[in-house]
C-alpha positions as CSV (number, residue, x, y, z in Angstrom):
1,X,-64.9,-16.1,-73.2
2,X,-61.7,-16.8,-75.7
3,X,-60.4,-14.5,-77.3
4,X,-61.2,-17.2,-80.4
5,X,-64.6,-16.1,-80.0
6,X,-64.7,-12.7,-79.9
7,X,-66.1,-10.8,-82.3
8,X,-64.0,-7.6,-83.3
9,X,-65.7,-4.0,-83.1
10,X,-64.8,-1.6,-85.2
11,X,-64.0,1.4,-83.4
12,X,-62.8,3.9,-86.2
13,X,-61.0,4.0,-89.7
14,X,-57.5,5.2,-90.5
15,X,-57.7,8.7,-92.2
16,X,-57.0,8.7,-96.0
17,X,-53.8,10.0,-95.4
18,X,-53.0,7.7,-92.5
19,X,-53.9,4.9,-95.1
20,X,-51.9,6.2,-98.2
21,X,-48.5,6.5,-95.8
22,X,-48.9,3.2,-94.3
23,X,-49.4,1.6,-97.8
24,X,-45.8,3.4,-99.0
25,X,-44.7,2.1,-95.9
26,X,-45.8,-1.6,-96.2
27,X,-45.2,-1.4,-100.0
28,X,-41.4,0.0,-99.1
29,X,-40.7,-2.6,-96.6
30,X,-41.9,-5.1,-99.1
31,X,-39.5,-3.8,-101.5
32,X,-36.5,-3.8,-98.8
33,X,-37.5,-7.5,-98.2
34,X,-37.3,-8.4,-101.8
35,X,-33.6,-5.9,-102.2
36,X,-32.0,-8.0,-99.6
37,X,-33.4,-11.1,-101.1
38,X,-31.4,-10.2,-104.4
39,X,-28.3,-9.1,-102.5
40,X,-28.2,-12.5,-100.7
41,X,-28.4,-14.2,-104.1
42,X,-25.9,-11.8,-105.2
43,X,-23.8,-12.7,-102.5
44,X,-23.9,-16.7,-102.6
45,X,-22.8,-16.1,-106.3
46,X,-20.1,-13.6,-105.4
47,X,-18.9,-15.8,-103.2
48,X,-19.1,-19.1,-105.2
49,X,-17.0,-17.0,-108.3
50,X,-14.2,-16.0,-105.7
51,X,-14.0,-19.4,-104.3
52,X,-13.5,-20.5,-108.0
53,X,-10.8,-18.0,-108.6
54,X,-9.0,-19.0,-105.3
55,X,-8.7,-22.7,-106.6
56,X,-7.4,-21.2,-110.0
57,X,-4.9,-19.3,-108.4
58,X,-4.1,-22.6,-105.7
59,X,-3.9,-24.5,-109.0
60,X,-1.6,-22.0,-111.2
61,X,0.9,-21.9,-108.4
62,X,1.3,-25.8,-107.5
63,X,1.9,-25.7,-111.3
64,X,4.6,-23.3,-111.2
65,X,6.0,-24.8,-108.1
66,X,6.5,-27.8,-110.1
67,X,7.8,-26.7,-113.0
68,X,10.2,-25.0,-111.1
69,X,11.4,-28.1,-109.1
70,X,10.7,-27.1,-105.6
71,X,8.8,-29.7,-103.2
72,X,5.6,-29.1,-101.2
73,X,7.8,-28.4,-98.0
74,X,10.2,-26.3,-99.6
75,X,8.9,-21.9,-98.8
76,X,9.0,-19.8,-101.5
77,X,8.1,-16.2,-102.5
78,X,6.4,-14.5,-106.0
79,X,7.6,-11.0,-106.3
80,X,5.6,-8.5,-108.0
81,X,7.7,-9.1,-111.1
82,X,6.8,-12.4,-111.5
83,X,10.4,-13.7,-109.9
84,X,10.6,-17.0,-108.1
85,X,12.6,-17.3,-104.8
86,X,12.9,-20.3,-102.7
87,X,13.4,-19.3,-99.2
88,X,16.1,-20.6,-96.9
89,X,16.5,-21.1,-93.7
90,X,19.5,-19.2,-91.7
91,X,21.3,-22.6,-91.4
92,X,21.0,-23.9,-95.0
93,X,22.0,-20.6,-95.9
94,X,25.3,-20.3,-93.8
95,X,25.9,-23.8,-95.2
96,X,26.0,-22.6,-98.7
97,X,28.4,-19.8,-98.3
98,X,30.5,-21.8,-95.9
């Protein structure tokens, strides 16, 4: 015979207790299932808003860098203060001075 076939036998009952816990159980695991459902929502959206702010911020500095006059190649350095520094290189510095 196939297992298809078979007919089951009931062979005994969970206790009411037994019965009441394993509903809280399945209930709670349902409820975990449907928390991390919300957190992975949560978390697409988190990460769509920072990858909004990051082109923002990509955007507000090229805009500075222009307005201050230095080129794409040229490194530079926001302090804390808000003070622009372009950065030189050893050699372009000693030719300054020298």
């Amino acid at each position: 015979m196939s297992d298809a076939s078979q007919t089951p036998a009931q062979i005994g009952s969970l206790t009411e207790e037994e019965l009441s816990e394993f509903s809280q159980v399945r209930n709670l695991a349902s409820q975990m299932i449907q928390q991390l459902g919300s957190l992975e929502l949560r978390k697409s959206r988190l990460i769509a808003d920072l990858e909004a702010n990051e082109q923002k911020a990509q955007a507000l500095l090229a805009n500075a860098r222009e307005r201050v006059g230095l080129t794409d190649d040229t490194p530079w350095q926001i302090r804390d203060d808000g003070s622009i520094f372009a950065l030189q290189t050893s050699a372009e510095g000693e030719s300054a001075e020298g």
